[in-house]
N, C-alpha and C positions, 0 to 999 in steps of 0.2 A: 699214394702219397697225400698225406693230410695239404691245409692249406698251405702257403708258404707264409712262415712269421715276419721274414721281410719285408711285406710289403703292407705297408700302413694304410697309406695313400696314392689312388689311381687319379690319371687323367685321364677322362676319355674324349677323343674328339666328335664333333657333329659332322655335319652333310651340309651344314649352311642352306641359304634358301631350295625352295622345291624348283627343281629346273626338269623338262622330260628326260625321264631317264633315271633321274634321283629323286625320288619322293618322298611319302609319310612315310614308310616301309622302314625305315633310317630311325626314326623319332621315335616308333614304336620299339624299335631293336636297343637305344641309345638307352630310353626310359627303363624297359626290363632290367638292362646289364647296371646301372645304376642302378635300381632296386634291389640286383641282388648280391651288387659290390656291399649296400650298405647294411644289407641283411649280417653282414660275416665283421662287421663291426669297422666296416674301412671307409677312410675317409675320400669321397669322392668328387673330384673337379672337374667341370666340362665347359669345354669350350664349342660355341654354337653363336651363328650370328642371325637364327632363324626367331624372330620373335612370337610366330604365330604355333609353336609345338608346345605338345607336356614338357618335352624333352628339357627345355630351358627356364622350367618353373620351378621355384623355389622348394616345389614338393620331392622333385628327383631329385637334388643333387647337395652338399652340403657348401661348395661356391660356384654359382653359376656366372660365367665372362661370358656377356653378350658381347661378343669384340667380332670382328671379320676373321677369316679361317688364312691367317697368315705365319710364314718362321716366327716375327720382330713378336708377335700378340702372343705368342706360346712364350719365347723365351722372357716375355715383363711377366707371365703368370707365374713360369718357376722360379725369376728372382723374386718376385714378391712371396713368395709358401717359404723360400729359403731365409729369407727376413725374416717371416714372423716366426722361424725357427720351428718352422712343418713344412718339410722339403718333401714334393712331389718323387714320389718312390719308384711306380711304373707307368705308363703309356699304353691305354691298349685305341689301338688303334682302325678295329676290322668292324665298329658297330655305325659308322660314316660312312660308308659308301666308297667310289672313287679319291672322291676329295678327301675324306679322311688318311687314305693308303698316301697317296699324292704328298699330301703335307707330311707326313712322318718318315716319308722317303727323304724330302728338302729336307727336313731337321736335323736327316741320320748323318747328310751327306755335310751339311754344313757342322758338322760335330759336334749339334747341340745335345740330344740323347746323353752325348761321353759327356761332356763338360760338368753336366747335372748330375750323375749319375743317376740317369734315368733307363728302368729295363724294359724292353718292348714287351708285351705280351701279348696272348693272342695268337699269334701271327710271325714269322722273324722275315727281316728285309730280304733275304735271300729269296722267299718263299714270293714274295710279291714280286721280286725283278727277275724270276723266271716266268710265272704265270702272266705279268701286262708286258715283258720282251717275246714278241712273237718268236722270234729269231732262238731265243733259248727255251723258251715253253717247246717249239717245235723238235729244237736238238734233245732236251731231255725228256722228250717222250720217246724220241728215235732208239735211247740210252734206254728206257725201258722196255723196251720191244712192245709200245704201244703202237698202234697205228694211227698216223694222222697225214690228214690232204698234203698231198703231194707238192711243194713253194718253199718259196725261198724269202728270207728278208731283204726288199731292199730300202737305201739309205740314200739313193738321189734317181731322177728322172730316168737317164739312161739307165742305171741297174735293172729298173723295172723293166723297162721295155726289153731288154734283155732275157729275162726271167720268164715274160709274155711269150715270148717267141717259143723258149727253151719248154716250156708246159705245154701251150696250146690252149685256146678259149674253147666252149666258158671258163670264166675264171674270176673268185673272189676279191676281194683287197679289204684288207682288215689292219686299219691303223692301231700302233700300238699306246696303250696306258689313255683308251680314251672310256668313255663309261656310254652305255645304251649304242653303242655301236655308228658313234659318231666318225662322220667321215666315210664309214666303211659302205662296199656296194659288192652287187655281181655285172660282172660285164660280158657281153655276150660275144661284142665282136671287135674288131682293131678301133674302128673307128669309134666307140664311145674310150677306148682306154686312158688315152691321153689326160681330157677332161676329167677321170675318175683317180687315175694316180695323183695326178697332181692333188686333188682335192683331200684327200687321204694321206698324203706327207704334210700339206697343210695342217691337218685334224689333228694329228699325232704331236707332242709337246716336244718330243724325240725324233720329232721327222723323220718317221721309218715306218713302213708297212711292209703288212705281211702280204704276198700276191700268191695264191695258191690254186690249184683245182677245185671247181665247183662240186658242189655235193649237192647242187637243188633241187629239190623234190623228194631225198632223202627220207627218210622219217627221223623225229627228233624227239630226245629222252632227256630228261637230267635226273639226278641222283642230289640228296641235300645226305651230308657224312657229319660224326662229330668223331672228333679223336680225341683221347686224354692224352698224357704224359707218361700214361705206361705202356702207350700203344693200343689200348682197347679200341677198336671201332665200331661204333653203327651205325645203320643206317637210315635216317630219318622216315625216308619217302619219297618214292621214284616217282617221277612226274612225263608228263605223257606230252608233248603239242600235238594238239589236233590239226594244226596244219602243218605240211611239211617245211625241213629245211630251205631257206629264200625268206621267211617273218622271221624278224628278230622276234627274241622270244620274249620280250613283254608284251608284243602286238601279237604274240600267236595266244586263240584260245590254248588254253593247256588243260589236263587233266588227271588227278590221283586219285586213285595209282594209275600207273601204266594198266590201258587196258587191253593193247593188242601185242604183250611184249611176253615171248614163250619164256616158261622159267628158265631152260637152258641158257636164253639170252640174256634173265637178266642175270643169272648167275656170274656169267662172263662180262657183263654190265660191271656188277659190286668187288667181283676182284679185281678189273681193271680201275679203278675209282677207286679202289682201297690200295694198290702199288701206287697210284699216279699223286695222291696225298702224302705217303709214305717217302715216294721219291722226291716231291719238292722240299721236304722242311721235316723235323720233328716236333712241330709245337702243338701245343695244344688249343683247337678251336673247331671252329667249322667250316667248311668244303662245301662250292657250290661246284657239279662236274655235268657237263654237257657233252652229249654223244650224238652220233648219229650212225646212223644204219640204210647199208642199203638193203631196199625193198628185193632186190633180185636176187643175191648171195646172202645176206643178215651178217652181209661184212659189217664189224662195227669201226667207227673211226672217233677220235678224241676230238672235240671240237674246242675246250678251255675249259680250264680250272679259274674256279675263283676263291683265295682265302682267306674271308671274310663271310660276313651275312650279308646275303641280298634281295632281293625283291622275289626270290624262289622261298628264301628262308623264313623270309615274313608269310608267304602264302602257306609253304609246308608246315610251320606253326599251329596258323588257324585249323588246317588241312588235318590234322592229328592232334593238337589238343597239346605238344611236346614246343614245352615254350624255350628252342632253340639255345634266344640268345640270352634267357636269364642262365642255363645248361653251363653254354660256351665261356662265359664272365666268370663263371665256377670254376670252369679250367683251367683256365686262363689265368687264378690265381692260386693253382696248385692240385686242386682237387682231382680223385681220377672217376670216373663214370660208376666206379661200382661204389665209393663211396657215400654217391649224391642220391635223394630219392625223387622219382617224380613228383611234382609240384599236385599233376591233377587228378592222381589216385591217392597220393600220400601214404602211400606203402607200399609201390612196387617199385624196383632199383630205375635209376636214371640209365643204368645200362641192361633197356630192356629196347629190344624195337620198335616201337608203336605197330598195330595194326587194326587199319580199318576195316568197320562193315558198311558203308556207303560210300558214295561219290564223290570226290568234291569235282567242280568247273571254272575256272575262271575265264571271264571274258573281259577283254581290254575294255576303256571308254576314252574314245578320242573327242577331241574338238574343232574339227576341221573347219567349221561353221565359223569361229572365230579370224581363221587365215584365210581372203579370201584371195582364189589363187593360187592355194596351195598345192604341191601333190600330194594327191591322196593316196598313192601305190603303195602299198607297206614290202618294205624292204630290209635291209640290216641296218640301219638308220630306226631306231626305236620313236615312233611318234604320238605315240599313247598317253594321255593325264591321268589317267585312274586306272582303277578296274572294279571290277563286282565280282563276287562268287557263290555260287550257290551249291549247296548241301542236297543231297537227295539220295534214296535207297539204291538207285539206277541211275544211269548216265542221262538218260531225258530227263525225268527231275529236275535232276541239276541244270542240265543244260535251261530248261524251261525257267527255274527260278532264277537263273543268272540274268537272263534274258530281262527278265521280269527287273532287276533290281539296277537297268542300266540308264533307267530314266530318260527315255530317248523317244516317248510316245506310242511306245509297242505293248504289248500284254503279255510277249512272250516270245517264241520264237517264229508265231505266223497266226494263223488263225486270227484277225484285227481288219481285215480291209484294208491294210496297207500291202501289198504285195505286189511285187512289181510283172507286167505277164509279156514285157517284150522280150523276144525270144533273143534276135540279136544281141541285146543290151544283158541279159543273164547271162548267154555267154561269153561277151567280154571282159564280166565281171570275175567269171568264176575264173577265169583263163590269166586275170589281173588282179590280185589281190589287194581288196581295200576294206575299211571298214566293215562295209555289209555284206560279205563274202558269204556271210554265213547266211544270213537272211535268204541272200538270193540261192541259196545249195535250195532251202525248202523252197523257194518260187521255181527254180527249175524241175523239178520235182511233180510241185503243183503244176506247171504245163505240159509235166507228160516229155519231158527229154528223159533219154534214157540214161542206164545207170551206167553204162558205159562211154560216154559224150559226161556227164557230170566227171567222172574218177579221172578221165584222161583230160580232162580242163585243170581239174585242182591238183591230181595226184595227191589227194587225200586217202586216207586207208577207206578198204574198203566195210570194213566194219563201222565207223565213225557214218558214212556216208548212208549204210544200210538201217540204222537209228533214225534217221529224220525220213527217209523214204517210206518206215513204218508208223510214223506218226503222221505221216499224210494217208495212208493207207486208213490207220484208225480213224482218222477228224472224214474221209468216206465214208465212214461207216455210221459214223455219229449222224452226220446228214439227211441221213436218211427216217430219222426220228423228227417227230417234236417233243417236246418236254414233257410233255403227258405220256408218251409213249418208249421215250426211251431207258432202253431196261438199265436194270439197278448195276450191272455187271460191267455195263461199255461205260457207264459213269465214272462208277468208281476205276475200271481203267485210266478212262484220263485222266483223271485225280493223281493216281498215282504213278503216270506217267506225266507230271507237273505242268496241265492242263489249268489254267486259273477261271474261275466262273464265268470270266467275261469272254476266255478265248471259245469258253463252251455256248456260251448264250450267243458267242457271235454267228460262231456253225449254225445253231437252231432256229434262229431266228428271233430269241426272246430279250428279255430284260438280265442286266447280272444277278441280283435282289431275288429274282423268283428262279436262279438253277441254284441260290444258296439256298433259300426256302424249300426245292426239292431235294436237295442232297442231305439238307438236315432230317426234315421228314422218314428220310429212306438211312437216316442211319451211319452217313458216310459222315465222317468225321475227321479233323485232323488230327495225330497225335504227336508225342515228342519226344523226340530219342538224344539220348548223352552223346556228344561227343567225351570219350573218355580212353584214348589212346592205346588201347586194349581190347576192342571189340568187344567189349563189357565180362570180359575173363576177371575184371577185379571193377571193386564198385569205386567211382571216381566221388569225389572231394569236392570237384567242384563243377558248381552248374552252369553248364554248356551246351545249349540245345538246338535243334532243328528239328521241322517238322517234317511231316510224311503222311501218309494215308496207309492203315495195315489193317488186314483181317483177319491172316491167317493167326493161328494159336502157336504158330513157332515163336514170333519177339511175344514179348510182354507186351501189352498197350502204353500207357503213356508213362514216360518215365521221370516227365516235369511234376513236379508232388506241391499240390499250393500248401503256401503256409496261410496261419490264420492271422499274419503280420498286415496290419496297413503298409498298403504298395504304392509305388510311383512308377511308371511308364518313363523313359526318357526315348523319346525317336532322336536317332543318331542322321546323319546328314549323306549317308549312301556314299558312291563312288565320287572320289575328288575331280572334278572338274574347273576349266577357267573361271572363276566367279562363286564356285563353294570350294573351297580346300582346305587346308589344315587347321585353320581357327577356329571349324564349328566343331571338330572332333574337341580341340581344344577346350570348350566350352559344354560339348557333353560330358566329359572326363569331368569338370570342377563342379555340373549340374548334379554326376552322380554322390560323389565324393561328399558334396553338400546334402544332399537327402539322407545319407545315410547318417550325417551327425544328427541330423533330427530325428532321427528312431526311423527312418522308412525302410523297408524294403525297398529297393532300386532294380529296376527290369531297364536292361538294355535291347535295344531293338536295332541294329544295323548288318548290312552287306558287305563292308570292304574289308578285306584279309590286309590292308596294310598297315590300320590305324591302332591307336592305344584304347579308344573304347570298343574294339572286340577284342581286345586281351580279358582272357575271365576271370584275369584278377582282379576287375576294376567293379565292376556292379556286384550286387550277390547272384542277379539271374542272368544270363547272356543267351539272348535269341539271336541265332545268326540267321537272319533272314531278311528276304527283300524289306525295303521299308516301300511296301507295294498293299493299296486298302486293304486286298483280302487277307492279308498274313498277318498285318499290325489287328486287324478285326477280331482273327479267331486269336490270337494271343491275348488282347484284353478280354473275349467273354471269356477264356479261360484262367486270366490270373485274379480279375474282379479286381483291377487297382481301383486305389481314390483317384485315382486321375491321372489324366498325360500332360507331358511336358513338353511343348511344340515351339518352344524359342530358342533352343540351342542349336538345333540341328539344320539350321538355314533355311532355305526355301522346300529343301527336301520334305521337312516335316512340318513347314507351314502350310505348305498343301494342303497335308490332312485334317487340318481344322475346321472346314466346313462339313467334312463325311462326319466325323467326331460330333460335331455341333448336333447335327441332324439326328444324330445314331443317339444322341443324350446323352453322349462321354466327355465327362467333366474333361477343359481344357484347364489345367489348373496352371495360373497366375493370368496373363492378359487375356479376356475375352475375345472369343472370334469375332465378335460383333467392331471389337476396336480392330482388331489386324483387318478387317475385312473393309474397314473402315480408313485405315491407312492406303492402303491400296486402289478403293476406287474413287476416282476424283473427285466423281459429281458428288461426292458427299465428305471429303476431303475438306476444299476448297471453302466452301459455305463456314466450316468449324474456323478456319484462318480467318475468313472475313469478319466472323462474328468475335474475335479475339483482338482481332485489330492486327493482323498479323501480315505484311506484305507477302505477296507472290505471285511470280509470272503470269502473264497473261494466257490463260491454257483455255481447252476444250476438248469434248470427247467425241469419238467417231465410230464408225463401222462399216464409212465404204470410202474410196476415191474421192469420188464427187461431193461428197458430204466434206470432204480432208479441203479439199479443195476453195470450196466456196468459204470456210473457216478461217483459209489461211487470210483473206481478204480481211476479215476483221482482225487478227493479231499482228498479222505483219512477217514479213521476214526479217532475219533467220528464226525457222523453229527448229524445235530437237524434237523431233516423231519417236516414239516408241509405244510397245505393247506393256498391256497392263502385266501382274502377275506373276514377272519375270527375275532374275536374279544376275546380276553380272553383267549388267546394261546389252541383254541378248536384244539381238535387231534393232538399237536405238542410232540413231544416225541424227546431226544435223543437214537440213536442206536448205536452199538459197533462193531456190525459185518452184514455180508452180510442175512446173516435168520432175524435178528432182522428188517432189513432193510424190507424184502419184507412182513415181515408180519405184517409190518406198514403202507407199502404203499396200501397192498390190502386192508386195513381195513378203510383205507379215501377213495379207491373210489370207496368203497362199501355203505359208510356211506354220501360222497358227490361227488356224479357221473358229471364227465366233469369237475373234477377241476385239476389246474395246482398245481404241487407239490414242494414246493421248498426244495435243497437240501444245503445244508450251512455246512462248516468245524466249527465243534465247537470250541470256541478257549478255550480249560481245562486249571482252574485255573486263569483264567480273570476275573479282577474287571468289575463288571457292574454300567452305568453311566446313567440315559436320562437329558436332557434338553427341557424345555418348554420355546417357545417365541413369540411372538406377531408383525404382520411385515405387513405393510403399500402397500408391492410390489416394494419399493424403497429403503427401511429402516429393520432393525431387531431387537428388542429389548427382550433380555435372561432377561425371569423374575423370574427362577429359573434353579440351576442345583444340581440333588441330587444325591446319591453316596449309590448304595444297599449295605446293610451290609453284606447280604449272596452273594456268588460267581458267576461267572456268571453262566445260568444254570437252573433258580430256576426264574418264572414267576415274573417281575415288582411289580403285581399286588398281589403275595404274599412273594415278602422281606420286611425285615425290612429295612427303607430309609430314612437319613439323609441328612436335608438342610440348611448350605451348607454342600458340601464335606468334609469327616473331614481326610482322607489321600491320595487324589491326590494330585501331585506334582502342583505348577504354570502352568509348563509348560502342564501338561496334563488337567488339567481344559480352559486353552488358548487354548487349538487344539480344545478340546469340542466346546468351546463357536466358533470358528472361523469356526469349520465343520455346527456349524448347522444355523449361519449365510448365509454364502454359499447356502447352500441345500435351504432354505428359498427363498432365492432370485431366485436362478437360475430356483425353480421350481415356484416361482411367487405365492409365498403364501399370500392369503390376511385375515388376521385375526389370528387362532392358528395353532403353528405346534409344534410337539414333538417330538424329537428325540433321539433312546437308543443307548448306543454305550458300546463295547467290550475292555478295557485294558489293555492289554499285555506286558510287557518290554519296559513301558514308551511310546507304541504309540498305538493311539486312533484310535479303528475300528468302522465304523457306520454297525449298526445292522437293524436298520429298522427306518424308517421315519413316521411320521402319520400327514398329516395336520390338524388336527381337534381336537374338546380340547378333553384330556384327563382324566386319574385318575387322577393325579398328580396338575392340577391345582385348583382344588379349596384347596386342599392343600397347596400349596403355596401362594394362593390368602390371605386366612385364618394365613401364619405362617408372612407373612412381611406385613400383614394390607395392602392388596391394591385391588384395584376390575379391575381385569384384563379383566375379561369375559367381563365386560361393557366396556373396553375399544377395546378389540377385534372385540365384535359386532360395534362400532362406525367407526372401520377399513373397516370394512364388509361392513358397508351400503355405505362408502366413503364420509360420512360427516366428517370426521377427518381423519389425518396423526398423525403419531407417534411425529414428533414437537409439534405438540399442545399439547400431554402432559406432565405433570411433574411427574417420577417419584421419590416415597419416601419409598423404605421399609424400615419396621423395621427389624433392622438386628440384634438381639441380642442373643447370644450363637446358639444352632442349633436344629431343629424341628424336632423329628421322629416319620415314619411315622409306627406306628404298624399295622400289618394285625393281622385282629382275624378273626376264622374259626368257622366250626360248626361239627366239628367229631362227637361230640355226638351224633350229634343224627344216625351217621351211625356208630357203634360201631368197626365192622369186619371190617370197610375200612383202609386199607395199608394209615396212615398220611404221609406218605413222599411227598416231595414237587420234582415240575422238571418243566419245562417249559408249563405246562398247568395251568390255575391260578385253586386255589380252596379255598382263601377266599371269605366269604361272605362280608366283611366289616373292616371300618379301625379306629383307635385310634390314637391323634396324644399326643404327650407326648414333652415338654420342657426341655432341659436342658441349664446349665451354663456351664460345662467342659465338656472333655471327661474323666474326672475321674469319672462321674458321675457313680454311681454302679450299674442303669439299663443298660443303656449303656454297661459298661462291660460287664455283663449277657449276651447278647445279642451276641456283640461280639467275648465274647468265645465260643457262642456257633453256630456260622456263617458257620459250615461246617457238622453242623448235620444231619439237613432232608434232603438232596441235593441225590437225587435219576433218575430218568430218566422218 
């Protein structure tokens, strides 16, 4: 069936701010289906209260409502289109996450959908109120003759415990219509029940959970489906967790395809997954379906459908090249599967399978460092901020690049010096899953426990487990060599078992620099293979690559082709974490976008399967890979750009500017000498002094006693932190001399060889930054906003209004006049931000950043202007700040709400203080400041402010 001609005009809902659980994955999925609503000539409206995405830029959508993800904000958006006499036509509602399904459900039930005549698509409510009601997801799977755990729904306390009895422990509880597995737990015995039912009728909005037999230790599968409207089905991409049933599965590594799953199984896998979509709905979209299997029969059991896209969908995307949810928006408006063509061959049917010839892996990235106090157990309780994924010919590869791109101070996945060798403490780890599970799989390994003590700890397969037991095997044998002598063959094994130079020089004993110098010599080289959703049965469209190591004459060698185009590098900002998240994607996205109007070739360089700059529709080149030195290294002597672009991508890729510096790889727009410059004090401080520029009374350190004898000269309170950092990581204020030292031991114990800096807190001072954009000759303030809470209390988690709603003229004038100054003097070319401390009318600078920030796609978003794009046009130096004109919209003032995710760490101390611990942000409008959030807010501006 062609498109459908009724439908003019779509809304589509967002996922609102990034909460755990809900992330960029949403924004990525939001932006496509937008893209390819307006591809088909329709007019497209989105509501999203996220100000830091693509999603909500003027570029996706044709009216973007930053409002909050409420009924009253949807029904003022359909009367206002029904005004201007362009009545919103359908709703599709499945590229939001939870919160999107949520609100379309209230709307349905509140009769707003009838009243509009508004049609759902995507998706139909039936199909969401069987799959998030435990209770009927259960019965009509019972109606299918699928099989699912053994429980019952219950609806109040006693039910449960009734149901506890009737089953028998272990046993699950899985609240319903919650997202990332909130609420939800396994219970072992009577005596935790109590406490977890309860917690779980809580969670659930419907107070009701599902209490069922445990299936822990299981193994776990999911299947990503798309269905048309005439029933066609495929199947995207089966996806594997590498740990068993017990991690939710955005905490479990995962991996595609399935690598331990017999075809028989999965046979019976796809037609179970192809009845269990068929049974809840007939609409047209896409299926996320979750199974498990026991290890001892290959009994399989249904564990939940999801119908919508989700955080599988965004990874199975990247994972094959099959960009889902632009597919699903297709269908969604009528189209059927055999109609559509692949986007990334451009001439094979959209109803063709994908299949791969390599690996992918994903591995979560938590921030536990942030909570402290937290539990660290991973459980059905999703705890994870990000993820990385790495591409590789074979499962190590991947595994190894993933490892590599999770920014955690490792090289990989062992071989570093970091490993841990108490026996006890590995075993309690593998026995209790957290974080570094996986780390400690190869440290017990590397101590020589056996394979049978490792498999009966994790109940991990034993193929998964028999992979890293062989890469310790290998890294013995490497050992045995020095660099002179070891042969050309074990090399290139580890190479191609994703082995990084440094994990090799670490085994040998040498430098990283002289095992690249030897593997170049001998010949071993990187090359790069297409992702092209076809296993290269038809030549793909567009370039999508990862590297590898190959020798044999089966592949072809390198399938990345330089053009003789002047190029631009952009490094993308890795996995999302507290303190980088969604606004640097944001900001590589307008960096690319922007190069490309200037004639560039644009090369993407990033890790995260969630985001909008590793969609390959956005740059011309897309390297999925770590943004890790050796990979960003051989990708530039291999594309030969004019240069890289290291201010978009937040600390991730300001890193790399001193290797770049060194290596003589133009950093083009701000010199490293100014970011490097920005960063360390002792050379900081002196530029402010000699400008006449106030600020704290600081100093620099490197031990205790050094911290100590300093504090006597500045005074208490200080605010101690490490240099180099992003996201106010280990910055604490102190009060007294013990407080002092046993903050300073704990940074350089946590980050050895770094300098410490020591700053007079000024108590009681209004906090200020300013973001501006500056040619190297010129300055231009495109915002300055004015934190609501104290000074004290991390940027990145106050509340902040743009503009200022009570500095004085004259202290908003010093602002804008300091950071001018600074700008210049340090020869900024592109973004620079700067925070500053207010005290009895006169304006202290607190730290300086030349590179974009949070705060600007904020601003970009609250005065309608695209600063990023003009920033990068400063960068390339095909424009000056003359050429453009600016125009905000400047109407009442913009704030900027941080939301968190306590919940899901219940015991953790919420109080705020100079290390951030939002996840994510809201932006909310007002006309006065009588406004009564505002107030709220306001009053309560000296609450959480703790140390």
């Amino acid at each position: 069936m062609p498109k459908n001609t009724n439908i003019n005009s779509v809304l589509i809902i967002g996922s609102g701010p990034i909460i755990i659980g809900q992330a960029c994955e949403f924004d990525y999925a939001g932006s496509q289906a937008a893209r390819s609503l307006r591809e088909e000539g329709i007019e497209v409206v989105l509501i999203n209260s996220n100000p830091a995405t693509i999603m909500t830029d003027p570029i996706s959508a044709d009216h973007v409502y930053l409002l909050p993800l409420e009924k009253k904000y949807i029904v003022e958006i359909l009367e206002k289109h029904k005004a201007m006499g362009k009545p919103i036509d359908a709703v599709l509602p499945t590229m939001g996450g939870q919160t999107a399904l949520n609100l379309a459900i209230d709307c349905d039930k509140a009769g707003v959908w009838k009243k509009y005549d508004v049609e759902i698509i995507g998706v139909d409510i039936k199909a969401i109120e069987t799959t998030e009601d435990r209770e009927k997801f259960r019965l009509k799977m019972l109606e299918l003759n699928v099989n699912v755990c053994k429980g019952r729904t219950a609806r109040s306390f006693l039910e449960g415990k009734e149901i506890a009895q009737e089953i028998g422990f272990p046993l699950v509880i899985r609240p319903s219509y919650t997202l990332g597995g909130t609420g939800g737990g396994f219970v072992n015995s009577e005596a935790e029940f109590d406490k977890a039912l309860n917690n779980g009728l809580h969670a659930s909005p419907v107070h009701e959970v599902l209490v069922e037999q445990s299936a822990m230790g299981w193994k776990e599968y999911e299947l990503e489906l798309l269905r048309d409207s005439k029933g066609n089905f495929i199947i995207i991409c089966s996806i594997e967790n590498f740990d068993p049933m017990g991690v939710h599965t955005g905490d479990s590594i995962t991996v595609a395809p399935a690598m331990t799953l017999p075809d028989t199984l999965y046979q019976q896998m796809r037609d179970l997954a192809i009845k269990m979509m068929d049974g809840i709905g007939k609409f047209a979209g896409g299926c996320n379906v979750q199974f498990s299997v026991n290890p001892a029969d290959d009994q399989i059991i249904a564990i939940e459908i999801n119908p919508r896209v989700s955080r599988s969908s965004a990874l199975a995307s990247k994972a094959t090249g099959y960009p889902i949810a632009k597919i699903a928006a297709k269908m969604a408006i009528g189209y059927n599967l055999d109609e559509l063509i692949n986007p990334i061959t451009g001439s094979t049917s959209a109803f063709f399978e994908p299949s791969i010839d390599y690996v992918i892996v994903k591995v979560p990235r938590w921030n536990f460092d942030k909570f402290v106090g937290a539990d660290r157990s991973l459980g059905l309780q999703m705890k994870s901020v990000g993820e990385a994924m790495g591409i590789g010919r074979n499962f190590q590869e991947a595994l190894q690049k993933a490892c590599q791109s999770l920014e955690i101070r490792r090289n990989g996945l062992g071989a570093d010096g970091r490993e841990l060798r108490d026996q006890e403490a590995i075993k309690h780890s593998l026995a209790h899953p957290s974080w570094d599970r996986l780390f400690h799989i190869y440290d017990a390994f590397k101590i020589g426990l056996s394979f049978k003590t490792i498999q009966n700890l994790t109940k991990i397969d034993s193929w998964f487990l028999r992979q890293i037991e062989e890469l310790i095997e290998l890294e013995h044998e490497i050992e045995k060599f020095d660099l002179n002598d070891l042969p050309k063959e074990l090399l290139l094994t580890a190479k191609q078992k994703g082995y990084a130079d440094r994990q090799i020089a670490h085994l040998i004993g040498t430098k990283e620099s002289k095992v690249y110098d030897r593997r170049k010599e001998l010949g071993i080289k990187r090359v790069y293979k297409c992702v092209d959703t076809c296993a290269a049965e038809f030549e793909a469209k567009t370039p999508y690559y990862y590297s590898t190591f190959n020798t044999s004459q089966e592949y072809p060698d390198n399938e990345s082709v330089v053009s003789d185009r002047k190029k631009v590098v952009v490094l993308g900002s890795g996995p999302n974490r507290i303190g980088q998240g969604i606004e640097f994607d944001y900001s590589c996205v307008h960096g690319v976008l922007a190069a490309k109007e200037e004639g560039y070739e644009t090369i993407m360089i990033n890790c995260n399967p969630e985001t909008v700059s590793t969609d390959p529709d956005i740059a011309d080149k897309l390297y999925f890979e770590p943004v890790f030195w050796e990979h960003v290294f051989d990708i530039i002597e291999h594309e030969k750009p004019e240069g890289v672009i290291v201010q978009l991508g937040g600390q991730t890729a300001l890193k790399m500017a001193e290797k770049l510096e060194k290596y003589g790889i133009k950093i083009i727009g701000t010199s490293y000498q100014s970011l490097d410059w920005a960063e360390d004090r002792g050379r900081f401080s002196p530029l402010l002094e000699e400008l006449g520029i106030p600020f704290p009374k600081f100093g620099t350190v490197r031990t205790s006693d050094a911290a100590v004898e300093l504090s006597r000269t500045l005074g208490f309170p200080l605010l101690v932190r490490p240099s180099y950092v992003l996201g106010g990581q280990s910055m604490k204020i102190v009060i007294n001399e013990k407080e002092l030292e046993q903050h300073v031991v704990k940074i350089l114990h946590d980050i050895p060889d770094n300098n410490i800096l020591l700053d007079h807190f000024l108590e009681g001072a209004l906090e200020a930054e300013a973001d501006a954009i500056c040619d190297g000759e010129d300055a231009y303030i495109i915002g300055v906003m004015e934190h609501i809470e104290p000074a004290g209390i991390h940027s990145g988690d106050s509340h902040a209004a743009l503009p200022p709603f009570d500095l004085t003229e004259d202290e908003i004038r010093q602002i804008e006049e300091h950071t001018r100054k600074i700008a210049l003097a340090m020869n900024v070319i592109g973004l620079i931000n700067v925070q500053f401390a207010v005290k009895n009318g006169i304006v202290y600078v607190i730290e300086a950043n030349p590179r974009a920030s949070r705060t600007v796609p904020f601003i970009c978003k609250a005065y309608k202007e695209p600063y990023v794009n003009y920033a990068t046009k400063l960068m390339l130096g095909t424009k000056k700040l003359k050429d453009f004109t600016f125009n905000p919209v400047k109407k009442g003032w913009a704030i900027k709400i941080p939301v968190f995710s306590f919940n899901k760490f219940p015991n953790v101390n919420k109080e705020l203080g100079p290390e951030m611990k939002s996840t994510g942000e809201a932006i909310y409008f007002i006309d006065d400041l009588q406004d009564d959030f505002f107030q709220k807010i306001y009053s309560e501006r000296n609450l959480y402010l703790s140390r």
